[in-house]
N, C-alpha and C positions, 0 to 999 in steps of 0.2 A: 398511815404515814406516806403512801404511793401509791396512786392511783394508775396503775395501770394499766386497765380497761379502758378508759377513756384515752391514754396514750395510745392502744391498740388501735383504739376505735378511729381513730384520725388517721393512720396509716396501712390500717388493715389492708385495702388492695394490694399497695406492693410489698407486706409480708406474703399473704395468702400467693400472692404470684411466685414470690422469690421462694416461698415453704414448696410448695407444686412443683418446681422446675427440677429440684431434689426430688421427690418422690419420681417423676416423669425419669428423670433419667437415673434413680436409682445408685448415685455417687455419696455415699452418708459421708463416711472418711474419706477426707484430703481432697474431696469434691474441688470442681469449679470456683463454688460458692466461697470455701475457703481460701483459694487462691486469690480472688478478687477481695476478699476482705482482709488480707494481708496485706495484698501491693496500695490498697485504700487507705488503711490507717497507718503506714510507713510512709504515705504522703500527705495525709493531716499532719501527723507527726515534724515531717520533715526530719527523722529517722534512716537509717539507711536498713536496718535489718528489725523487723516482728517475726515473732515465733508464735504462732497460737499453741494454747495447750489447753488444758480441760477445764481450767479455775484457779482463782487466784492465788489459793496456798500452793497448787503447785507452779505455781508461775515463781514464786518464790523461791524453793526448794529446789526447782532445776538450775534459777538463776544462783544460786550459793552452788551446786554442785556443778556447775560448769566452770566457774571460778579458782574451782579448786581445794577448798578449804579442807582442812583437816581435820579429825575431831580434838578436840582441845583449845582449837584456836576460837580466840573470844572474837564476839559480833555485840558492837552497841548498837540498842535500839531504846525506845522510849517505851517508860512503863506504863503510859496512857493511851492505849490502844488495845484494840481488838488482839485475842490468844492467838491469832492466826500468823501472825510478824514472828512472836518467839516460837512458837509451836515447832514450824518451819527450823529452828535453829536448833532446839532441845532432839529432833528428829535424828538429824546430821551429826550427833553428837559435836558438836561444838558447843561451846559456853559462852549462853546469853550474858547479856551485863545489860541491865535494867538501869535507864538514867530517864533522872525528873526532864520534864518537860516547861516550856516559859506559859507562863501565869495569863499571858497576852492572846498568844495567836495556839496553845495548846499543842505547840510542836516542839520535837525533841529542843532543847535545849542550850548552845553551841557551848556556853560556859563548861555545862554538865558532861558534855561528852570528850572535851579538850582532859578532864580532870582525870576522866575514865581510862584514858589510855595508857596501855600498857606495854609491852615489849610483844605480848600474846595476842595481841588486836591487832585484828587481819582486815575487817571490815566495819562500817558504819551503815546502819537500817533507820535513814528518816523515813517517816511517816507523812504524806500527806492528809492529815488528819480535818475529816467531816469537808475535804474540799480545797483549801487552805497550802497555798505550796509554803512547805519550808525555805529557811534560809538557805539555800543549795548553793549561791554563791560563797559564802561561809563555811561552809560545808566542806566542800569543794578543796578550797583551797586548806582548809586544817587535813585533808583527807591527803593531799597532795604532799603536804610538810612530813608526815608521819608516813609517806606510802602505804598509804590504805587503799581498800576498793569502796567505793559507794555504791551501794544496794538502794536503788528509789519506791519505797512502797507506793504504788498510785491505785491502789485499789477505789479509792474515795475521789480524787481530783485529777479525772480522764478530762483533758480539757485546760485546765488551767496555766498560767504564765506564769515564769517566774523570770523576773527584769531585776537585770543586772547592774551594775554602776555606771559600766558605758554606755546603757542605755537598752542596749538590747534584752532581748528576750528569748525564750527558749518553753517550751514546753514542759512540765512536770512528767516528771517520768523516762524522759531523754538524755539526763544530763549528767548521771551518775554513769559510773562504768557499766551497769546493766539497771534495766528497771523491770516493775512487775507490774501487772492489772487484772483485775478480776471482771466479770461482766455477769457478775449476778444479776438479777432481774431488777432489782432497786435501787442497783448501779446508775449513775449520770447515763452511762452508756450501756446497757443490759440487754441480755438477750434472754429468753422465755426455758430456762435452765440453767444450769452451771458452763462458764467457759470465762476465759484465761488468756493472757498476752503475755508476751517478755519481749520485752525492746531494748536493742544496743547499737551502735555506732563501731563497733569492733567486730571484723569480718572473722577475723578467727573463733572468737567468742561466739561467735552465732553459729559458726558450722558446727561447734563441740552442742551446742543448746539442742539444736535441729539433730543431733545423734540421739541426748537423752531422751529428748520428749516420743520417743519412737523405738523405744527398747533399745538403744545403743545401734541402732543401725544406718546407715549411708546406702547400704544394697541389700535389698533383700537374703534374709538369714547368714547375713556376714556381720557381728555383733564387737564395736571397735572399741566404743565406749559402755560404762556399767550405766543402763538407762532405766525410765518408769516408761508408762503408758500411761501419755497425758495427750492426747489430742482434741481439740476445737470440732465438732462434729459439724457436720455439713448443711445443718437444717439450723441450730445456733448463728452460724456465721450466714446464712436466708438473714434472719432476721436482724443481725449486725448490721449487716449491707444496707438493709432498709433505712435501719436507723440514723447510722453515721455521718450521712448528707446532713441530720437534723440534730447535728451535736451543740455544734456553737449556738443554735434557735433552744433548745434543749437549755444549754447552760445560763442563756439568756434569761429567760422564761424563771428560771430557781436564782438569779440574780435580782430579778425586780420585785419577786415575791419576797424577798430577804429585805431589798429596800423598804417593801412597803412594812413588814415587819417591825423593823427596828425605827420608822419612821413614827409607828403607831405608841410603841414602846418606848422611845427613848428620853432618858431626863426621868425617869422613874429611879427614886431611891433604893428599891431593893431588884432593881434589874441589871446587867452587862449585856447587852445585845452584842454579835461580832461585826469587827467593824470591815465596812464594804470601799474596796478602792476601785474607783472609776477609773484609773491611769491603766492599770496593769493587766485588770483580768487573773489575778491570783489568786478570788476563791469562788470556785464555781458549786457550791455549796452542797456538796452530796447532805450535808445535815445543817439545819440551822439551830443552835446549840444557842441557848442563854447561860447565865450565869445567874441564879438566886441568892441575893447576898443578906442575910440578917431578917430571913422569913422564913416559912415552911416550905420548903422543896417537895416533899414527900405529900405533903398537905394539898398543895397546889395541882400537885401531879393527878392525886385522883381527885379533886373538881375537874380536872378538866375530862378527865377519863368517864368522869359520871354525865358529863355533859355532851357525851356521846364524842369527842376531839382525843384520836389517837396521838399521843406522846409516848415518850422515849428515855429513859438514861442509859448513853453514852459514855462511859460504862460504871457501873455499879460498883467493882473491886478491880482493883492497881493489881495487875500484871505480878508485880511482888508479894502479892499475900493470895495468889492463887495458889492452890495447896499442889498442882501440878510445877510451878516455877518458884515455890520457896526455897528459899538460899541462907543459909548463915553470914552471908557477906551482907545481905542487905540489911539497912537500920532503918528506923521509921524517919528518921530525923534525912535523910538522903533525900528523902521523899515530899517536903510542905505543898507543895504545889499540885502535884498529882492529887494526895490525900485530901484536900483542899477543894478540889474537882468534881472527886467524886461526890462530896456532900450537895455542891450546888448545879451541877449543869440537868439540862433538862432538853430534849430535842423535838421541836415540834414539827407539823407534816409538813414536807420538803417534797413540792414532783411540780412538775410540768404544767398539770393543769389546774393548778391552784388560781380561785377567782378572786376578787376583792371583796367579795361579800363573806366569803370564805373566813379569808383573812381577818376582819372585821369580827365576825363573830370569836374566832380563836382570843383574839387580841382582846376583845371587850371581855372576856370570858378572865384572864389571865388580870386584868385591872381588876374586875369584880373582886376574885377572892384577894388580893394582894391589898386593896382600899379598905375591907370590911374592916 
């Protein structure tokens, strides 16, 4: 599904440099290396405050407890996503509320999450789902009516835009009162282990983050706030650093591959390709997800599997009927669109160095059994 090595292999020297310079000088935690990979993606960003911490669920989980939240108080998020979004919540004792997602673009819902509110609803968790920025202008502004906080999952869409009505643009991940990022290795932006961001725009909010992520500490063994041990280690953010310069090339690169995709694909009866805007830069496609409509999904899935082309579903069981986040409030009928989802999406190899010949064979591969 990601290749890689051959990522490596084209910037190998300046990891292997930036890996070295840690070793030489022996700084693992809160190194150099993480300082500069801070002040660096607060200015991709255009951000004013990153917090690194060790990976994205706790980039999560610090961001809701620096917030404040209580246990009891409800957190909507979308039930078509990765266990890592509620996980984070059920943790905190707070109460998840699971809302369907649009049919369209596979992000929370704005209709869904208007209906979900309650007098108990403290915060709102969109999802930038397989790449893809939510409605956050929408968002935003329901979150703003209701005095809510917005939580921006950006584990998936490090990089992408979300444009606005006046025109403008802003970054996913920057726009909600706090956002989160993960930098797993098969991340847009990854680094060669687990590591983690939190980004805010509110100076206060970030001094309370930059307490938790560090055991509740400001000064050494003076403990202000109740904190975890989540830090970004110093050989991680080596390889950030390297990378980062090659974000937007990066996003690029899984952009034209998605064109060529859905260019090969599209106009087919039993496909949904996702659709690609050249104005905005709003999906920098951490996954390129079809939709199988009125064929074998499952059928399809292993031809291609036998035919040596890794694929994917994204995901398999709705958040709702995981036996870890079942609820008696939820009903199936809540649900058409997620459940809906899961029968048809399908994710095929999404990286960097993806060739035309590549693509070609996947694509030709995906007509073969679909035509027979």
């Amino acid at each position: 599904m990601v290749d890689l090595k051959s990522q490596y292999n084209a910037i190998k020297e300046t990891v292997d440099t930036s890996i070295q310079e840690v070793l030489d000088t022996n700084t693992y935690i809160n190194g150099p290396q993480v300082h500069l990979f801070q002040k660096s993606l607060e200015e991709y960003l255009g951000v004013k405050h990153v917090i690194p911490c060790a990976n994205g669920t706790d980039a999560l989980q610090v961001a809701m407890m620096g917030l404040g939240l209580q246990p009891g108080d409800e957190v909507i998020t979308a039930d078509f996503t990765f266990a890592a979004t509620v996980e984070v919540i059920a943790l905190l004792q707070l109460t998840p509320v699971l809302v369907d997602v649009d049919i369209y673009n596979m992000n929370i819902a704005i209709d869904k999450i208007r209906k979900a509110i309650t007098p108990k609803t403290k915060a709102i968790v969109p999802v930038h789902l397989f790449g893809r920025a939510s409605n956050m202008e929408a968002i935003m502004a329901l979150a703003k009516e209701h005095n809510l906080y917005v939580i921006e999952d950006n584990a998936q869409a490090i990089g992408a835009n979300c444009k606005f009505s006046d025109g403008t643009k802003k970054k996913a991940g920057t726009i909600g009162h706090v956002g989160a990022t993960s930098f797993f290795p098969s991340k847009n932006l990854g680094c060669y282990g687990d590591g983690g961001a939190i980004f805010t725009n509110d100076d206060e909010l970030a001094h309370t983050l930059r307490g938790i992520v560090n055991h509740g500490m400001y000064e050494r063994y003076h403990h202000d706030v109740v904190g975890v041990n989540s830090r970004l280690d110093s050989i991680q953010a080596a390889v950030l650093n390297a990378k980062l310069p090659l974000l937007d090339q990066y996003n690029k690169a899984r952009q034209n591959a998605a064109r060529k995709y859905s260019t090969a694909l599209e106009g087919h009866k039993n496909i949904i390709a996702p659709s690609i805007c050249d104005i905005c830069d709003c999906h920098v496609f951490h996954q390129y997800t079809l939709r199988i409509i009125d064929a074998d999904r499952n059928g399809l899935m292993q031809h291609l599997l036998d035919k040596g082309i890794p694929c994917a579903i994204y995901y398999p069981i709705p958040l709702h009927s995981q036996k870890a986040y079942a609820d008696a409030r939820y009903q199936e009928e809540d649900f058409p669109v997620t459940n809906q989802l899961v029968q048809e999406v399908i994710s095929l190899p999404m990286h960097t160095e993806l060739d035309d010949e590549q693509i070609q064979f996947i694509t030709d591969s995906i007509l073969e059994f679909l035509n027979k």
